[in-house]
TORROGU-769403 format. One record per residue (C-alpha): residue number from 0; residue in three letters; x, y, z negated. Coordinates in steps of 0.25 Angstrom, whole numbers, plus 5000, padded with zeros to 4 digits. Layout:
! residues N
- i, aa, X, Y, Z
- NUM, Ala, X, Y, Z
...
! end
This chain:
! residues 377
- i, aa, X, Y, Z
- 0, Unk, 5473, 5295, 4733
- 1, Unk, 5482, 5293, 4720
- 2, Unk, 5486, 5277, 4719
- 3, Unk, 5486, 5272, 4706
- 4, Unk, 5498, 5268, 4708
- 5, Unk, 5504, 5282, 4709
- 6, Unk, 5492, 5287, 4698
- 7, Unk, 5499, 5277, 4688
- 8, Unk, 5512, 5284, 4688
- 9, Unk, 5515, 5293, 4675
- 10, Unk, 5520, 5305, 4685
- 11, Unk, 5506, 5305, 4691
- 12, Unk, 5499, 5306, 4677
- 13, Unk, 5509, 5319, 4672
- 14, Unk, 5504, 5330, 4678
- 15, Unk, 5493, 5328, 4668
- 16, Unk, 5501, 5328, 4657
- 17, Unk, 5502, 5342, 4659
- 18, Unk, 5493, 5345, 4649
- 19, Unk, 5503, 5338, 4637
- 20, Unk, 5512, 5353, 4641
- 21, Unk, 5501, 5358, 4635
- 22, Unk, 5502, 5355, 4620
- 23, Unk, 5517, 5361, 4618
- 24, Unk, 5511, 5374, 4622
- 25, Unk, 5502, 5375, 4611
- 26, Unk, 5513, 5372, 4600
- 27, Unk, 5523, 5383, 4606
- 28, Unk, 5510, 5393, 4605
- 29, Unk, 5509, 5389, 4591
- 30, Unk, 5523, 5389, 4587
- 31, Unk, 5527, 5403, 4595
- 32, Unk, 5514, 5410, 4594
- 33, Unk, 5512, 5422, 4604
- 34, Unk, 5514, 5422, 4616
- 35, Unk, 5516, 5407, 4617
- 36, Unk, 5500, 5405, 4613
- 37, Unk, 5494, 5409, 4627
- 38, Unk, 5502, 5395, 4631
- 39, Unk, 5492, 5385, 4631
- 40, Unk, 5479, 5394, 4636
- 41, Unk, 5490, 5399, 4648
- 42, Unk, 5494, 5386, 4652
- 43, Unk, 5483, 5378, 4651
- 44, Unk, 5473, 5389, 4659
- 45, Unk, 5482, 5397, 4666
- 46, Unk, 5494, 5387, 4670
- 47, Unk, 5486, 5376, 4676
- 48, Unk, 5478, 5386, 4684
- 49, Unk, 5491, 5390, 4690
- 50, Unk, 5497, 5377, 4692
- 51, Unk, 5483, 5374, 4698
- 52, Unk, 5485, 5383, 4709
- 53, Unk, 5500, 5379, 4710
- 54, Unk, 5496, 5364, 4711
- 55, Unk, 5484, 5366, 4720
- 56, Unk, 5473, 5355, 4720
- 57, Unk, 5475, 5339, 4720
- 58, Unk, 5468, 5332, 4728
- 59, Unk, 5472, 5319, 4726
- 60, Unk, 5464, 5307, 4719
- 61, Unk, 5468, 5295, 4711
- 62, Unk, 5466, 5282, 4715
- 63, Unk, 5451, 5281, 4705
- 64, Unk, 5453, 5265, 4704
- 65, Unk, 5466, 5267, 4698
- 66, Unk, 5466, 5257, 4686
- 67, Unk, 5468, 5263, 4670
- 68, Unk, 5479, 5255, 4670
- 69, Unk, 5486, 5266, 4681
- 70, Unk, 5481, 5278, 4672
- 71, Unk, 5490, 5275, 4660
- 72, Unk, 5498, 5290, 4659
- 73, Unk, 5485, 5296, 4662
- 74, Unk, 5479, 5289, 4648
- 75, Unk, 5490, 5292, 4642
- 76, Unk, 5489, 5307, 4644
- 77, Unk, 5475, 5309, 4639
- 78, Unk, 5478, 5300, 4626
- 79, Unk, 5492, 5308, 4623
- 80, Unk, 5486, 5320, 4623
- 81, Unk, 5478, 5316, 4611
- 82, Unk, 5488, 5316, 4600
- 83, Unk, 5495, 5326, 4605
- 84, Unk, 5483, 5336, 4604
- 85, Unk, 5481, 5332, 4592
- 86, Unk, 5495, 5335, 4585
- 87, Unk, 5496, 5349, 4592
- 88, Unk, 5482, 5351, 4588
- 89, Unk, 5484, 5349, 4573
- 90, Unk, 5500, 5352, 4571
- 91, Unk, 5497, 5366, 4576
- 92, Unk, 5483, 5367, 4568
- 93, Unk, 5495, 5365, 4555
- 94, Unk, 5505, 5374, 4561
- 95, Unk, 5497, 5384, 4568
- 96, Unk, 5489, 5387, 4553
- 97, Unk, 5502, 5388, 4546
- 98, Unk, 5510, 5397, 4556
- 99, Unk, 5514, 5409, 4552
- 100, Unk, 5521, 5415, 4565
- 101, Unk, 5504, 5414, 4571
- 102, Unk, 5494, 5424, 4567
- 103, Unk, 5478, 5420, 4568
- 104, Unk, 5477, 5424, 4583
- 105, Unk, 5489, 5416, 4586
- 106, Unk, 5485, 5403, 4580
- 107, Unk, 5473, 5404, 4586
- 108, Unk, 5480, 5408, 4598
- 109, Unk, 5485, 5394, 4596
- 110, Unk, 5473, 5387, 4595
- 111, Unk, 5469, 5394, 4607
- 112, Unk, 5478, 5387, 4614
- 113, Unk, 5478, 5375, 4607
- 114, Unk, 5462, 5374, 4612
- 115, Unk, 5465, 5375, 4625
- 116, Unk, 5475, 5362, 4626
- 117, Unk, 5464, 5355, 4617
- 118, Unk, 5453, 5360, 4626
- 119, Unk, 5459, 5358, 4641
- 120, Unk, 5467, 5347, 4638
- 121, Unk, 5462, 5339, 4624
- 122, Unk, 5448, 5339, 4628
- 123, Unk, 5450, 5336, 4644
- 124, Unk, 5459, 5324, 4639
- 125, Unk, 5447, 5320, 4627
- 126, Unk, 5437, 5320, 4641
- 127, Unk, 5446, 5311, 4648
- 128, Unk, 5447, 5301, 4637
- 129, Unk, 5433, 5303, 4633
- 130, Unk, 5428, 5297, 4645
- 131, Unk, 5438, 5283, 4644
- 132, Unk, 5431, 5269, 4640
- 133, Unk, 5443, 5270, 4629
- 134, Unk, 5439, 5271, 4615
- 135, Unk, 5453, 5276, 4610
- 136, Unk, 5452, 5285, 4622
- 137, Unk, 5439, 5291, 4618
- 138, Unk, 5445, 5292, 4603
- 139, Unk, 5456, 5301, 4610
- 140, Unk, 5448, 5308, 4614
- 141, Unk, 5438, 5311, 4603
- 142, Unk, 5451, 5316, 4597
- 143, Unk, 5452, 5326, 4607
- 144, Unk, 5438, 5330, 4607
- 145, Unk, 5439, 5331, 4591
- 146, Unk, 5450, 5341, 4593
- 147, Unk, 5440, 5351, 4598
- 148, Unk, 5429, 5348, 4591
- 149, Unk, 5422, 5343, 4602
- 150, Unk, 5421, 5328, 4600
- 151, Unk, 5405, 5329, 4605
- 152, Unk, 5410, 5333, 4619
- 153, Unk, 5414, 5318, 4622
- 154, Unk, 5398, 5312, 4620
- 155, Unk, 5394, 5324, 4628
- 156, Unk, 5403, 5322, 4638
- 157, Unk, 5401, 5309, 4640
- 158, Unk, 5386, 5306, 4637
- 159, Unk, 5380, 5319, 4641
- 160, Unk, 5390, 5327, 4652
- 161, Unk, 5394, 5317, 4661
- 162, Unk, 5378, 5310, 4661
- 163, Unk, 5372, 5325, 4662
- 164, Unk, 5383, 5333, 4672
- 165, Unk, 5376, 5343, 4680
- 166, Unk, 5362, 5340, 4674
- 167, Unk, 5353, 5351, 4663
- 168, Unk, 5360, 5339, 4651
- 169, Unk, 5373, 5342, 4651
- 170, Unk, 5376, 5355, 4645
- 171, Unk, 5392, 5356, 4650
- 172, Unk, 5386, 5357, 4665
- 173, Unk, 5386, 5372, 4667
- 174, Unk, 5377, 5378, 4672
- 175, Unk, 5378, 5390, 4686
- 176, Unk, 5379, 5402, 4680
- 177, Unk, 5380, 5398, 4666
- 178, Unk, 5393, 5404, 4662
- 179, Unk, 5405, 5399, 4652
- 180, Unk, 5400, 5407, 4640
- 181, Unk, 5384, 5403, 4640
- 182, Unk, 5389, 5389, 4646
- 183, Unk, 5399, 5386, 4633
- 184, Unk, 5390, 5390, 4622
- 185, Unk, 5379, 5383, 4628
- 186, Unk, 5388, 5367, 4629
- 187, Unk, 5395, 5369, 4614
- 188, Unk, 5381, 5369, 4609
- 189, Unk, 5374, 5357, 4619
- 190, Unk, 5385, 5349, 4620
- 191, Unk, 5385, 5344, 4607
- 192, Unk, 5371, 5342, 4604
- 193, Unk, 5371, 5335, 4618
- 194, Unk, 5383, 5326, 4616
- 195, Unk, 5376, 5323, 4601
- 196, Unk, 5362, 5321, 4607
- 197, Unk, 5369, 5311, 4617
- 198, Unk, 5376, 5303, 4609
- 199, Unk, 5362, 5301, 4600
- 200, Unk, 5358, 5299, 4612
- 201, Unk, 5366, 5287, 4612
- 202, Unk, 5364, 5281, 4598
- 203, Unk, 5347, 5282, 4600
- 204, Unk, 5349, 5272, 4612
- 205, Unk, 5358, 5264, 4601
- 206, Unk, 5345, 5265, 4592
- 207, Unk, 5356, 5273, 4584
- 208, Unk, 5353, 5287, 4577
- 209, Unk, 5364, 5298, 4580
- 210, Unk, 5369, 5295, 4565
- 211, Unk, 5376, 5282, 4571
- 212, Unk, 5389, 5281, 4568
- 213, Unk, 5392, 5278, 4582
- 214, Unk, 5389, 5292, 4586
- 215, Unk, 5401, 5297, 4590
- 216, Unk, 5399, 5311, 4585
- 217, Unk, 5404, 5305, 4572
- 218, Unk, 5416, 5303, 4577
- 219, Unk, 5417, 5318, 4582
- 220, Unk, 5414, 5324, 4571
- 221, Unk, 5423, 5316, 4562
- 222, Unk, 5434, 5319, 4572
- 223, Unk, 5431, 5333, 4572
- 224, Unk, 5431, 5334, 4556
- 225, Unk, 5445, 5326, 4558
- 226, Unk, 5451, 5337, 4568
- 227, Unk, 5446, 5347, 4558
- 228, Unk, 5450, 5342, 4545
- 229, Unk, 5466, 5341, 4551
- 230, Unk, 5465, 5355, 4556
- 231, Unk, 5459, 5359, 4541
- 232, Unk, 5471, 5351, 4534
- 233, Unk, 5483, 5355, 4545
- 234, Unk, 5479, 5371, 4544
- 235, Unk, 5469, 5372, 4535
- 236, Unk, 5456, 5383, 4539
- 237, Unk, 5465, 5387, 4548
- 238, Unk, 5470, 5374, 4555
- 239, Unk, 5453, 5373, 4557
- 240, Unk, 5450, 5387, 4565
- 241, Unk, 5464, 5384, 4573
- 242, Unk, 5458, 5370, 4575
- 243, Unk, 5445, 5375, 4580
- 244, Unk, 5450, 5386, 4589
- 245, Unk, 5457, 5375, 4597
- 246, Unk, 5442, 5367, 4597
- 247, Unk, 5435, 5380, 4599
- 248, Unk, 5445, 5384, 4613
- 249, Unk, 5446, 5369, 4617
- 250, Unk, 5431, 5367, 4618
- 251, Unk, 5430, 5380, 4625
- 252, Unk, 5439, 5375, 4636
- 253, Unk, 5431, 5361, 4637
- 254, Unk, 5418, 5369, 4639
- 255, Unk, 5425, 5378, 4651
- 256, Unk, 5429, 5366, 4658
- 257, Unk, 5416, 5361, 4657
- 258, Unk, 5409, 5373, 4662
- 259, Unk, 5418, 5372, 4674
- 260, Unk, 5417, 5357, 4676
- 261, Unk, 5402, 5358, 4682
- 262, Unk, 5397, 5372, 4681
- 263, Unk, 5386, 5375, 4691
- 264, Unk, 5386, 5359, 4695
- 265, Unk, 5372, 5351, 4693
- 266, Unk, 5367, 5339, 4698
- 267, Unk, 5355, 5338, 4705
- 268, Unk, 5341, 5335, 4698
- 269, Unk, 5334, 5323, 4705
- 270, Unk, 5321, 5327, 4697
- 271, Unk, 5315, 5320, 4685
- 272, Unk, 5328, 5323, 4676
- 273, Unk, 5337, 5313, 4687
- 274, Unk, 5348, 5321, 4691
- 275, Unk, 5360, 5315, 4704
- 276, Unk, 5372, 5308, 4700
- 277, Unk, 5385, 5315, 4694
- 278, Unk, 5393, 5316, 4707
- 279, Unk, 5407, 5324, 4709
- 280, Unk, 5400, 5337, 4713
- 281, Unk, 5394, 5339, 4699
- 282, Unk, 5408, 5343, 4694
- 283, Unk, 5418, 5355, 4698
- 284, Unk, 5430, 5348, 4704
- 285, Unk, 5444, 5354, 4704
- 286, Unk, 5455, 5348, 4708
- 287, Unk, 5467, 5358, 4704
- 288, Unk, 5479, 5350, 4700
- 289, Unk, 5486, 5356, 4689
- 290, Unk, 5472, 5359, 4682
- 291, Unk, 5469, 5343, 4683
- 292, Unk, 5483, 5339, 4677
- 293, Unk, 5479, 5349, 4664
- 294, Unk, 5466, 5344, 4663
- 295, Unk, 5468, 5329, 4669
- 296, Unk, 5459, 5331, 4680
- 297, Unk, 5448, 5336, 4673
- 298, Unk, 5445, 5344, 4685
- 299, Unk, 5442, 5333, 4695
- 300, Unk, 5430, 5333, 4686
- 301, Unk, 5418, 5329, 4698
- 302, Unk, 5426, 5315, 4696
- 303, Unk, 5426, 5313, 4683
- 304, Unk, 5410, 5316, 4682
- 305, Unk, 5408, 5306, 4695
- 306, Unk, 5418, 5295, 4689
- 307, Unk, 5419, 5300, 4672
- 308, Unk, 5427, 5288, 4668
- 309, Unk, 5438, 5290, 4679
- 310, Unk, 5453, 5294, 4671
- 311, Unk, 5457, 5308, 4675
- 312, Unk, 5467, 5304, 4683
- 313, Unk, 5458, 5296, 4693
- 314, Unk, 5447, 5308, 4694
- 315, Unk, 5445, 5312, 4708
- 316, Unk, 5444, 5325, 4714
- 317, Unk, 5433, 5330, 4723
- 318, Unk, 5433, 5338, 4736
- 319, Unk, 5422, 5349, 4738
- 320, Unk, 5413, 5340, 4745
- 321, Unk, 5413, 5331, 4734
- 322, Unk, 5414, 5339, 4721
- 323, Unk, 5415, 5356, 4719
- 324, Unk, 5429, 5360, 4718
- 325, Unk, 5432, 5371, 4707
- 326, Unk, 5440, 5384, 4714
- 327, Unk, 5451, 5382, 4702
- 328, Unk, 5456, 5371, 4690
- 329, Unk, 5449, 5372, 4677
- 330, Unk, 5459, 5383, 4672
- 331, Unk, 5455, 5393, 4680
- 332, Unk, 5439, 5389, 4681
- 333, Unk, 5438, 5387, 4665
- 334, Unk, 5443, 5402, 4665
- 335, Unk, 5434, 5408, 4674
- 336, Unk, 5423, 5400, 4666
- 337, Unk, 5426, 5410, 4657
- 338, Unk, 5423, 5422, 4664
- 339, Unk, 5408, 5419, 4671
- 340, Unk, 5408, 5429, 4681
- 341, Unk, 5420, 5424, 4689
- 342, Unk, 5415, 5409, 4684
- 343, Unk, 5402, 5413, 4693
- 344, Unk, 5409, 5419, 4703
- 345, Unk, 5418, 5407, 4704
- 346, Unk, 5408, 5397, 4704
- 347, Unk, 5395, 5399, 4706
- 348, Unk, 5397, 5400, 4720
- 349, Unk, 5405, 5386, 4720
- 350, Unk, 5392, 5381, 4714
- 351, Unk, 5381, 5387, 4723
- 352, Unk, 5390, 5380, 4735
- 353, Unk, 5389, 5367, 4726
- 354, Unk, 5375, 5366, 4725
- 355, Unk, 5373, 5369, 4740
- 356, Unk, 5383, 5358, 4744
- 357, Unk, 5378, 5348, 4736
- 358, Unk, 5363, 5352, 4732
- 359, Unk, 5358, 5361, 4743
- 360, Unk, 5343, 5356, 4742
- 361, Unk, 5343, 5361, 4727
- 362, Unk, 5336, 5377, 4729
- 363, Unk, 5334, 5381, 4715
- 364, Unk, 5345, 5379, 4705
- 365, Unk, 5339, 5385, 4693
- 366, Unk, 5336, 5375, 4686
- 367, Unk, 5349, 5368, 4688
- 368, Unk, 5357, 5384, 4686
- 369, Unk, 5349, 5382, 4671
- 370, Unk, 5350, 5369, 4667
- 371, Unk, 5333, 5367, 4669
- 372, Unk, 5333, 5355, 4677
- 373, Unk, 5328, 5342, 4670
- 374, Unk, 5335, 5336, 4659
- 375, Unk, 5343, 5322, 4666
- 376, Unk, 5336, 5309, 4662
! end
């Protein structure tokens, strides 16, 4: 086990800021063009999956009673990432619309790539601050979110994903055999309403109609209108498509990593719409290092549904009795998401040996396979 006194230390909290090398890769695609524009998707994908097979697995926990006060560089990475998005984001909004040396594909090109560093590593930092007891935390990460156009993700995350995992309520839980491309179409359009529908929800115990000014989806939208209107003014029409692209490919990659994060993984309905606690196994665990330094340990993600409010650095990896391991990091699973032939191959077999480790009294599956079971009470 990690003491805290050694967690404490800014050389333990550098590895994960990894992901700052990140941004200077989108502002030499811009500026060069050409072959410099595969940069960011090839590092970010492609890199991390080597280094994840140089680096192997770790193992190792931290000490989970370690106190905040101990966790200081790892706060601070998550908050600095915040302004630092947001000036690459709209600096090259302005100079990507007026540059000359790039033709349409290649600012797009750039905004690909701009998409993928929003997405991998500005939305997986809004999740972490998202789930603090801090309201400038939260703020932060509002910001992020509103960078993508996907400010609703926060209620539903929260009030919706993390109450219903693994149940027919929670539309992020992908289902066996439902692949990417039915599974992705299906959650851009049930997310929203359930994350809207929760937070009315909220208000009508209030005695408070969904109009109430407390509703935080005011606070998206006027956001969102915010982070479009400075796109409008910094490259005009064409500041907004670049800015969109960027949203459009971040959002993509949130919805990859939550198809892999539970895929084929349900809990058991007690009957009467009662369904077992959230426990470790509920989640894919994966415990490569480099993969968790990128995306701050996003991975060990069976911990962070068992204990949701623990800081990244003090989330727990699971061994196979305890939570199912995924065979490769993120990198690697979110691109064979993308192809469901090899993602069935890979993985449905890993999810028939799950549900006969742990469920082995449960002989029909169908209705968990559709989502048909009762809705939780």
């Amino acid at each position: 086990m990690i003491a805290p006194e050694t967690l404490s230390r800014w050389q333990s909290a550098l590895p994960f800021w990894m992901s700052f090398l990140l941004l200077p890769l989108a502002w030499i695609a811009a500026m060069q063009g050409g072959w410099a524009l595969i940069l960011p998707p090839l590092v970010t994908w492609h890199l991390f999956a080597v280094l994840d097979g140089m680096f192997g697995l770790n193992l190792e926990n931290a000490d989970p009673e370690t106190p905040d006060g101990d966790l200081k560089w790892y706060k601070l990475l998550t908050a600095a990432w915040v302004p630092l998005q947001v000036f690459t984001l709209f600096f090259l909004i302005w100079y990507v619309s007026g540059a000359d040396h790039l033709n349409s594909f290649e600012k797009f090109a750039v905004f690909f790539g701009v998409g993928v560093i929003t997405g991998a590593v500005g939305i997986n930092y809004s999740h972490e601050l998202m789930h603090q007891s801090s309201q400038a935390e939260r703020w932060l990460g509002d910001i992020l979110l509103a960078m993508v156009l996907y400010s609703h993700f926060r209620s539903e995350h929260l009030l919706v994903h993390h109450r219903y995992v693994g149940t027919p309520r929670d539309p992020v839980t992908a289902r066996y055999n439902e692949g990417f491309h039915r599974f992705y179409p299906r959650v851009l359009r049930q997310c929203w309403h359930s994350a809207f529908r929760a937070e009315k929800d909220k208000l009508a115990k209030k005695n408070r109609p969904w109009t109430d000014l407390s509703n935080p989806f005011f606070r998206y939208w006027a956001l969102q209108g915010a982070m479009l209107l400075l796109a409008l003014l910094l490259g005009g029409i064409t500041g907004v498509l670049l800015f969109l692209v960027q949203a459009g490919v971040a959002i993509w990659q949130l919805e990859l990593v939550n198809y892999v994060e539970h895929y084929g993984l349900t809990r058991k309905h007690l009957g009467d719409g009662k369904y077992e606690p959230v426990q470790p196994r509920h989640s894919w665990n994966a415990a490569h290092k480099a993969s968790n330094w990128l995306l701050i340990n996003l991975q060990r993600h069976s911990d962070h549904h068992y204990k949701p409010n623990r800081r990244f650095p003090l989330l727990q990896t699971y061994t196979e009795a305890d939570a199912p391991q995924l065979p490769y990091g993120y990198p690697i699973m979110t691109i064979a998401a993308m192809i469901p032939p090899l993602w069935r191959r890979v993985m449905n077999p890993r999810v028939r040996r799950w549900r006969q480790a742990y469920y082995p009294e449960i002989t029909d599956w169908q209705a968990y396979n559709k989502a048909q079971n009762p809705m939780p009470r």
